[in-house]
C-alpha positions in Angstrom: 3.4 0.1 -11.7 4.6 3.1 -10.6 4.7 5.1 -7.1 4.0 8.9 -7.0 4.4 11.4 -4.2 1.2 13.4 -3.8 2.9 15.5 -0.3 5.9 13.9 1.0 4.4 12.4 4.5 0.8 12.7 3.8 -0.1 10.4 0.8 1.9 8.2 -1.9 -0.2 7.2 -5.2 0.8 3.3 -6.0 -0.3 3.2 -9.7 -1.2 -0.9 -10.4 -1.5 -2.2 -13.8 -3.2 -5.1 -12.6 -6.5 -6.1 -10.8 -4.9 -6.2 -7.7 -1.5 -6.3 -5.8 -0.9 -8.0 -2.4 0.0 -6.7 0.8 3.7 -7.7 1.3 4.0 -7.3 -2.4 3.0 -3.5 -2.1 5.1 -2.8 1.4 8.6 -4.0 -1.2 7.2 -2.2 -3.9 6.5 1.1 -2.3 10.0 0.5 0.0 8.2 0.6 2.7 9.9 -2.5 4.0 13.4 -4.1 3.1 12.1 -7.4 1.9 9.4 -10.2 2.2 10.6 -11.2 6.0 10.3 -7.6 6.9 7.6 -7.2 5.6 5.4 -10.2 6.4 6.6 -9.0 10.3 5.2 -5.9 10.5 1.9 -7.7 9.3 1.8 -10.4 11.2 2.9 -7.5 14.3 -0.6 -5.7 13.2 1.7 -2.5 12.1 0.3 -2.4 8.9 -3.6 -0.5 8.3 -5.8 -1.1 5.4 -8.9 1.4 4.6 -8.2 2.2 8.8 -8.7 -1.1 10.0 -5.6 -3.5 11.5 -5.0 -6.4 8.6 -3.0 -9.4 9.7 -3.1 -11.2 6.2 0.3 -10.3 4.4 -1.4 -11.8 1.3 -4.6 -9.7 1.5 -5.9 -8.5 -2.2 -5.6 -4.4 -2.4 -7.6 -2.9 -5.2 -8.0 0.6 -6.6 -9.5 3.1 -4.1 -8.0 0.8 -1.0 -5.3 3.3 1.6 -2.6 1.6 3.5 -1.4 3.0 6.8 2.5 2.2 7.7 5.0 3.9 9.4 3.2 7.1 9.6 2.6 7.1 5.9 -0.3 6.6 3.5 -0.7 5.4 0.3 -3.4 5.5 -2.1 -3.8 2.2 -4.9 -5.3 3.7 -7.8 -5.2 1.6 -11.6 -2.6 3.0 -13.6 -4.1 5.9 -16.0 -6.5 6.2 -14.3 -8.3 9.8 -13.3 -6.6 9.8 -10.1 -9.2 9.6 -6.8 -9.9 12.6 -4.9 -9.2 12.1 -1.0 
């Protein structure tokens, strides 16, 4: 996996070698979030957006094409090598 900055503040690609990656898993990931507690409370808080809507499911399956909204930042899942999406 790897993270890229498209604009610092606007949009952050998260590259995925795999199917899918889970919410909390991609909050630690990106650093987003300190750790698993930190980041399964801001979930469970409804701080954390997927594809615009309020997800309250720390385990929830994100797939290429999904956007996450946190902390006034974005960030794009996309399958690593792929072309990347336009947004």
């Amino acid at each position: 996996m790897s993270v890229q900055n498209v604009r610092r503040g606007i949009m952050e690609k998260i590259s995925i070698n795999t199917e899918y990656i889970k919410l909390d898993q991609l909050l630690k990931y990106a650093n987003a979030v300190e750790g698993g507690g930190m980041a399964k409370n801001v979930i469970l808080d409804g701080l954390v957006k997927v594809n615009g809507e309020v997800v309250l499911q720390r385990g929830k399956k994100l797939r290429e094409g999904d956007i996450i909204e946190f902390n006034e930042e974005k960030y794009l899942i996309q399958r690593y090598g792929d072309t990347p999406l336009e947004v």
